[in-house]
C-alpha positions as CSV (number, residue, x, y, z in Angstrom):
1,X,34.5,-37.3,46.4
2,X,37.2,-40.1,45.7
3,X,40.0,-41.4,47.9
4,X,42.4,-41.6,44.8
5,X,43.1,-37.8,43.4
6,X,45.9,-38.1,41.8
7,X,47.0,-34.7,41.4
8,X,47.6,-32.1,43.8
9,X,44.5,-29.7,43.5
10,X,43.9,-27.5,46.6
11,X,41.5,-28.2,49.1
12,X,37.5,-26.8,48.9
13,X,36.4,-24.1,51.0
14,X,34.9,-25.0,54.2
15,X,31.4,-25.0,54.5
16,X,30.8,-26.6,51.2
17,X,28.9,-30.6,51.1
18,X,30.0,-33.2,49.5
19,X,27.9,-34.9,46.6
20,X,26.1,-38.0,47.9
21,X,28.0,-40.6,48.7
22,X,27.5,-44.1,49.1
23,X,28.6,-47.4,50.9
24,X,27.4,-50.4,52.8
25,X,27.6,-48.8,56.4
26,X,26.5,-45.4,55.3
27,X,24.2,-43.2,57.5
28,X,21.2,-41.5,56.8
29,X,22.6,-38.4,58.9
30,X,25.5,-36.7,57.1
31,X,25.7,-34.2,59.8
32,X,28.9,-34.4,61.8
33,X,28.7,-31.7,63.6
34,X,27.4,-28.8,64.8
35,X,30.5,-26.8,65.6
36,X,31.2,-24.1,62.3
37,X,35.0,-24.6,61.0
38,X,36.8,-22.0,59.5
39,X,40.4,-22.3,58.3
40,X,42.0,-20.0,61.3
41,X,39.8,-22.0,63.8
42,X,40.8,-25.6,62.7
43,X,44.9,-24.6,62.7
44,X,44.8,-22.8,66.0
45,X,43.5,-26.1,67.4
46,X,45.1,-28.4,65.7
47,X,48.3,-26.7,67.0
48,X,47.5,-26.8,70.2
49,X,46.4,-30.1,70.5
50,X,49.3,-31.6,68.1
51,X,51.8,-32.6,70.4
52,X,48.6,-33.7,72.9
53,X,50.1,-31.2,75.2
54,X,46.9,-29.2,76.7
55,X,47.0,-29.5,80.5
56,X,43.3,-30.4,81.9
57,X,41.1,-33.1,81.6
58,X,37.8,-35.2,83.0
59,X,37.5,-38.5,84.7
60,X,35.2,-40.7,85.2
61,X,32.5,-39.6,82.1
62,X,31.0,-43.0,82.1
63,X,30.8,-46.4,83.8
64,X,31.5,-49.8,81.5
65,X,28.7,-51.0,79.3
66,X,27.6,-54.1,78.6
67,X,27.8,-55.5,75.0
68,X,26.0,-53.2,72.2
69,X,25.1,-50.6,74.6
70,X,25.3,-48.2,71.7
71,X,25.1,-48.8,67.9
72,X,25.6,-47.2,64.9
73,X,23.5,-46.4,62.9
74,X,20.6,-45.8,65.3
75,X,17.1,-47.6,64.6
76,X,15.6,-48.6,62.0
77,X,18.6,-48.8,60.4
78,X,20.4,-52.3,60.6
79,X,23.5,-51.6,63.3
80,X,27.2,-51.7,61.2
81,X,29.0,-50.4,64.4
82,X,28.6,-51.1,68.4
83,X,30.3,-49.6,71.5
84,X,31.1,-53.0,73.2
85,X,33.5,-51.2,76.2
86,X,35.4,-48.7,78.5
87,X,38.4,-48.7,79.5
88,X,39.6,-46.4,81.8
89,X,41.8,-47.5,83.9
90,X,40.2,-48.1,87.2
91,X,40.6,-51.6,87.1
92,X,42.3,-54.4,90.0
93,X,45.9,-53.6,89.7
94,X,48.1,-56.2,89.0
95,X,50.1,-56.1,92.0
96,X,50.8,-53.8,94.8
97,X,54.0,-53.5,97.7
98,X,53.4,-54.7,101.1
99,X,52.4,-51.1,102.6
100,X,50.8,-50.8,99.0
101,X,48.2,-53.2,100.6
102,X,48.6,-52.3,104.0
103,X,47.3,-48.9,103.1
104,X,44.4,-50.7,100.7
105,X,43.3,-51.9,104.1
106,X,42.8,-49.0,105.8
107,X,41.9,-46.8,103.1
108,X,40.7,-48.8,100.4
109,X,42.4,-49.8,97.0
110,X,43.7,-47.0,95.6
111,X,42.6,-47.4,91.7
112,X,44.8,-45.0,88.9
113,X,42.9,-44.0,86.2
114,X,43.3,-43.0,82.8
115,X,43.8,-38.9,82.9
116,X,44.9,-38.0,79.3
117,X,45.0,-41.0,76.9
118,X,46.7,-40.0,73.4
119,X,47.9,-43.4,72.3
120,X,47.1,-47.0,71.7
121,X,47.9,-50.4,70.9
122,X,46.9,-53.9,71.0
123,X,48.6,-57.4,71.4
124,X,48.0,-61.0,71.4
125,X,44.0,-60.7,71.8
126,X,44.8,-59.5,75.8
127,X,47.1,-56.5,76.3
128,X,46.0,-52.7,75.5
129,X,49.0,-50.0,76.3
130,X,47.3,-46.9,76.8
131,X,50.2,-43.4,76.3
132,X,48.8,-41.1,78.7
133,X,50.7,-37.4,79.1
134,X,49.4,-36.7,82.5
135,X,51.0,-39.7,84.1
136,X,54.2,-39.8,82.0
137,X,53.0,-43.4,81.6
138,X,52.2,-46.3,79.8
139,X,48.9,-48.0,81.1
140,X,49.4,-51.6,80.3
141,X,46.0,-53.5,81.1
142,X,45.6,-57.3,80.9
143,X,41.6,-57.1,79.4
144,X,40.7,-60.2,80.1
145,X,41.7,-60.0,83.6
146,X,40.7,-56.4,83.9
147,X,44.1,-56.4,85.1
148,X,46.8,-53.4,85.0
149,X,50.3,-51.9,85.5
150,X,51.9,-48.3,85.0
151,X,55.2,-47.9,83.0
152,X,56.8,-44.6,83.7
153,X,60.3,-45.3,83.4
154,X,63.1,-46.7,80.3
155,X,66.4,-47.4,81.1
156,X,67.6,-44.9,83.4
157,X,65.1,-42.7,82.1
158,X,61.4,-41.6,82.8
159,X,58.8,-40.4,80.1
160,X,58.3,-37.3,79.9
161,X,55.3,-36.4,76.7
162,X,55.0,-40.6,75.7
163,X,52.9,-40.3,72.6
164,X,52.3,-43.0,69.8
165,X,52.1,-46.8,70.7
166,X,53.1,-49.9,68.2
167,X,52.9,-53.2,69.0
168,X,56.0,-55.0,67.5
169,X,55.6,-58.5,68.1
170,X,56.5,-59.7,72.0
171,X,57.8,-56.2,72.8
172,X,55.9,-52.4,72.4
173,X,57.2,-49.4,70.9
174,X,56.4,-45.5,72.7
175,X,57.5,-42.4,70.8
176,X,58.3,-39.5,73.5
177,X,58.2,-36.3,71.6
178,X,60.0,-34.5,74.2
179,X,62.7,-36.8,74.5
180,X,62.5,-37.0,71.2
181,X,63.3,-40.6,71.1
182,X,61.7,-44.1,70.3
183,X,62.0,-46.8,72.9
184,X,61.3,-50.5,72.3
185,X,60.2,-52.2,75.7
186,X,58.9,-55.8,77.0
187,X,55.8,-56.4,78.4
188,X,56.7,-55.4,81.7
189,X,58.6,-52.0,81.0
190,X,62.4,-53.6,80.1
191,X,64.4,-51.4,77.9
192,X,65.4,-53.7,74.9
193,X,66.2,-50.9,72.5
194,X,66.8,-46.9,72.2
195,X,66.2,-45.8,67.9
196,X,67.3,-42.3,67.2
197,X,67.5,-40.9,63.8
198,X,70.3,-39.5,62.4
199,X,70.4,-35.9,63.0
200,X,67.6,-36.8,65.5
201,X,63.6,-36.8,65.5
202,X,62.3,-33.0,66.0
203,X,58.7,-34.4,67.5
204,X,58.4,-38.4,67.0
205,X,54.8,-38.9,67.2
206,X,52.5,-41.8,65.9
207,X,54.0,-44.8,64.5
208,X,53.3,-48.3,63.0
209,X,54.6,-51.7,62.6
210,X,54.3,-53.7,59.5
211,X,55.0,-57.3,60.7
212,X,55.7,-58.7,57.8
213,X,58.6,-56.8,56.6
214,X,59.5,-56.3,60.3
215,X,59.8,-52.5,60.2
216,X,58.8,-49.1,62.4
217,X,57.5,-46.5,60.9
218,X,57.7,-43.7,62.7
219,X,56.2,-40.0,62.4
220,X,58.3,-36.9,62.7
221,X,55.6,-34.4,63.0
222,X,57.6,-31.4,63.1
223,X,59.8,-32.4,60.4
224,X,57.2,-33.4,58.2
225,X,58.4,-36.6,57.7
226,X,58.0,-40.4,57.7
227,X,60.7,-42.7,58.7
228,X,61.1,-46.6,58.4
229,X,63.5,-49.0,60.9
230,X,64.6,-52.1,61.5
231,X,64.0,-53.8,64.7
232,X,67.7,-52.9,65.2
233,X,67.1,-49.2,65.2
234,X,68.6,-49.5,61.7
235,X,66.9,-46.2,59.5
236,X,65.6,-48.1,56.3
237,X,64.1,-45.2,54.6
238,X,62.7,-41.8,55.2
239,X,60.3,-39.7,53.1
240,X,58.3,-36.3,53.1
241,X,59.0,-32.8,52.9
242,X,56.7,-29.8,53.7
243,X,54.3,-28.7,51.5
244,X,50.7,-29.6,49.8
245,X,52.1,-32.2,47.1
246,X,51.7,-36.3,47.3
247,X,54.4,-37.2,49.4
248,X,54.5,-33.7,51.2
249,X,53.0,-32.9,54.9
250,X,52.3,-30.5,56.9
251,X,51.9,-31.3,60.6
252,X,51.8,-35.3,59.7
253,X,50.6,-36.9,63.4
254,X,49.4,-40.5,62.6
255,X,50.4,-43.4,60.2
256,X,48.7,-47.3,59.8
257,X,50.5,-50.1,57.8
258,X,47.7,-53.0,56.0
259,X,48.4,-56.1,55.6
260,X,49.7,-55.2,52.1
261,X,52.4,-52.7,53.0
262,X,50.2,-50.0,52.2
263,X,50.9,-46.9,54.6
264,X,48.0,-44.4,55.5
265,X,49.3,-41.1,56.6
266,X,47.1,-38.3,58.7
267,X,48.4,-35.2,56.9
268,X,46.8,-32.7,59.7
269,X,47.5,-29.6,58.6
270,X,46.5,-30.7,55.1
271,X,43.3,-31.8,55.9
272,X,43.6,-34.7,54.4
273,X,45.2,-38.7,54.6
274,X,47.9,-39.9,52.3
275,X,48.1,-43.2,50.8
276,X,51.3,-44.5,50.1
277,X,53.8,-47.3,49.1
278,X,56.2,-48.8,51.5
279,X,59.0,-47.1,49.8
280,X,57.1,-43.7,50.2
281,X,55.4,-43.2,46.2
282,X,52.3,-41.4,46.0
283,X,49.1,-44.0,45.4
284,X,46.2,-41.4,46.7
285,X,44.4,-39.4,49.5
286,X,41.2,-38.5,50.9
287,X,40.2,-35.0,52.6
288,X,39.7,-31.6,52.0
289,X,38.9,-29.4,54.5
290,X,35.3,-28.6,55.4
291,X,32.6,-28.8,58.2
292,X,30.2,-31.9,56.7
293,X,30.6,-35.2,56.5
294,X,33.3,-36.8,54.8
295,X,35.3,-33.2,55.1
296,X,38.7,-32.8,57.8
297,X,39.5,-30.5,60.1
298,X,41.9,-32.0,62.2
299,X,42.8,-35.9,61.2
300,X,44.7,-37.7,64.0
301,X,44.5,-41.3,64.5
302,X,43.9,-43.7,61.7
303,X,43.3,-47.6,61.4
304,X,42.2,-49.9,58.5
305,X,40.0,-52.7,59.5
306,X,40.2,-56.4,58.1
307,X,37.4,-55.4,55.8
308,X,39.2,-52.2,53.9
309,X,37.3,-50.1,56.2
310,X,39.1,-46.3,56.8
311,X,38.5,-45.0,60.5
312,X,39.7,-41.5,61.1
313,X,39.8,-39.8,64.2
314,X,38.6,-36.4,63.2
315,X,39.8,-33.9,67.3
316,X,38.1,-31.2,66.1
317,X,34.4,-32.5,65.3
318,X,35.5,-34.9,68.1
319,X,34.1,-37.8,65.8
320,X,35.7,-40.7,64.0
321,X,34.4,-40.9,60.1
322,X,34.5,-44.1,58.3
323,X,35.2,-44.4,54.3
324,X,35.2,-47.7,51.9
325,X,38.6,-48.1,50.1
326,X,37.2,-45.9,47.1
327,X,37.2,-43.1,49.6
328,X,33.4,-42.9,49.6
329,X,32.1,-41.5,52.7
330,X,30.2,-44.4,55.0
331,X,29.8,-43.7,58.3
332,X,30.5,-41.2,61.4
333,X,30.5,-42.3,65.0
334,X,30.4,-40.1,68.2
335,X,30.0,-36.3,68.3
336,X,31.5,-33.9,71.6
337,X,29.9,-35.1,74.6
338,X,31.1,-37.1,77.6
339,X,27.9,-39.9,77.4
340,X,28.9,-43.4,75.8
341,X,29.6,-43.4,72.1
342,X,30.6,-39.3,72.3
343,X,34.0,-37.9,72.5
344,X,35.8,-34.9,73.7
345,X,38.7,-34.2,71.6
346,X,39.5,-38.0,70.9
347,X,43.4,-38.5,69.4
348,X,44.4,-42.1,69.0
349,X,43.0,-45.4,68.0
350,X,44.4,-48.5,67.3
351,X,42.5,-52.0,65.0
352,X,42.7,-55.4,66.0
353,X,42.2,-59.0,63.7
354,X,38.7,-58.8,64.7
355,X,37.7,-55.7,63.6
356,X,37.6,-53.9,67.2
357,X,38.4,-50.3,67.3
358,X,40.0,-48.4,70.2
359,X,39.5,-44.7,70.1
360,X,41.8,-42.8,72.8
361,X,38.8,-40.6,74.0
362,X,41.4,-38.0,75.4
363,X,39.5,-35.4,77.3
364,X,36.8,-37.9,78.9
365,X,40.2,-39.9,80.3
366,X,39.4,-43.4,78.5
367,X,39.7,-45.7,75.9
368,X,36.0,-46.3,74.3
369,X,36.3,-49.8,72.1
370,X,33.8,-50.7,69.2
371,X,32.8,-53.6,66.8
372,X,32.0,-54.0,63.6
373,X,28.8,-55.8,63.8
374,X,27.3,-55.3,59.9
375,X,27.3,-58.2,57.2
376,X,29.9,-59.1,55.6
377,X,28.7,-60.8,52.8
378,X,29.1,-58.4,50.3
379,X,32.2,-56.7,51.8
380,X,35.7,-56.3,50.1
381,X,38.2,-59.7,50.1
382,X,40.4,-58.5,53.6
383,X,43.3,-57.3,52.6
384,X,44.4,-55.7,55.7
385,X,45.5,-56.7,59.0
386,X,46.4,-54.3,62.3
């Protein structure tokens, strides 16, 4: 099964394997889950789950690990991937009011944690901002410092459904797919900049910045389509209709800019990702749906690692799958659970320059971060960068 398919043949029926594939973080288990997927199944969930707007969740699944707690894959196999830490929130806060700490002393610090993470980002090597749509927030923890703050309010606004995340630079950009806006924000929760789109977003959802041309793209799920801005709020460019051509969607949630200009698109209800110029021009895809290994059933979050490395966050198998930049099938991590390394109904994850991965593990309230730890001595030249 190839990435690149240039034309636009229907998907496979589910159930069916892919041939054998091969790669240099591979596993010996193609099994990604246990859970049968049929077609009805896989769009009744993905609709419920694509706006991340299911009340309910769990806390507290797991405590922090220490450094390789978990790898991937397991013994005797040489380790590509390791779970290196949790983040869930319940960290020192970075400051609290006078009675704030008045009440800490009689009752103890009161800790917030993570409730339903959707969305992530990174920045400078130190800050992770966390979306989550049970606090209306924006978790913004100092790592190093194990350090955070709660953003809840823009302007003379709150959040109300604060979804994707994109670092741009000094400042962070949150999509709110109720408000149906995109807000661009300091460090500490300044409003710098309000970008609408003309005629207005129906659901802005994931987004990312390429830093080299200095533009947002943005996801409009609903209108099944992608759209590009200037740090100004200036629309550059807009592609995508509906449909199951290149450059069509259906139900698009998340998108990922390499270091090239080259965007990767989750095309949900397609069951599949689109790869794609800058100016929006078909270059390939990868998917189909199905219920092995190296099949979709519900592609959220997606990030390209410094080594050409394709991570997918798969909600339904509740699994991220990894592929090499021919599309071949290497590697799937997690499985639905609540112990470290698993996942219940994961959405989100973000890449950073040195090849950690942060996988919004939504319904186990935390952030779950990994490394790739595998040789790279025969791996592709990097041509990609978060």
């Amino acid at each position: 099964m190839g990435m690149i398919q240039r034309s636009s043949k229907r998907l496979r029926p589910a159930g069916t394997r892919p041939p054998e594939l091969c790669g240099d973080i591979r596993s010996e288990d193609t099994a990604i889950c246990d859970r049968p997927l049929n077609l009805l199944a896989a769009i009744l969930f993905a609709m419920m789950f694509m706006g991340w707007g299911c009340a309910g969740s769990k806390q507290g699944a797991a405590t922090r690990p220490a450094e390789r707690l978990a790898v991937w894959p397991g013994p005797p196999a040489a380790a590509r991937i390791a779970l290196v830490d949790i983040q869930d929130g319940t960290t020192k806060p970075k400051s609290q009011s006078f009675w704030d700490r008045i009440g800490s002393g009689l009752v103890g610090a009161r800790r917030q944690a993570m409730v339903r993470p959707v969305g992530v980002a990174v920045a400078e090597e130190r800050w992770l901002y966390v979306t989550d749509q049970e606090l209306q927030a924006i978790h913004v923890i100092d790592m190093p410092k194990r350090s955070w703050r709660l953003i809840a309010r823009v302007g003379d606004s709150y959040l109300v459904s604060p979804v994707g995340l994109a670092a741009c630079g000094e400042n962070i950009a949150v999509s709110d797919s109720v408000l149906k806006k995109v807000f661009i924000l300091t460090r500490k929760g300044k409003l710098v900049r309000t970008i609408e789109k003309p005629g207005g977003f129906g659901r802005p959802t994931g987004m990312a910045f390429d830093a080299n041309a200095k533009a947002l793209y943005v996801v409009d799920t609903t209108a099944n389509e992608i759209c590009a801005f200037d740090m100004q709020g200036t629309l550059l460019r807009r592609f995508g209709t509906s449909g199951l051509d290149p450059v069509q969607f259906n139900y698009p949630t998340h998108v990922w800019v390499d270091g090239a200009g080259k965007l990767y698109v989750t095309d949900s209800l397609n069951f599949r990702l689109q790869i794609l110029t800058a100016e929006g021009q078909f270059v390939g895809q990868i998917g189909q749906i199905g219920d092995a290994s190296g099949y979709m059933a519900v592609p959220k979050g997606i990030a390209v690692d410094g080594l050409g490395h394709i991570y997918v966050v798969d909600s339904y198998f509740s699994a991220v799958q990894i592929f090499d930049q021919a599309g071949r099938f290497l590697l799937s991590l997690g499985g639905p659970g609540s112990e470290l390394g698993q996942f219940e109904v994961p959405t989100g994850l973000t890449m950073d320059q040195h090849n950690r991965l942060y996988v919004c593990d939504t319904f186990n309230a935390r952030v779950q971060v990994f490394q790739y730890v595998g040789d790279t001595d025969h791996e592709e030249t990097p041509t990609t960068a978060p």
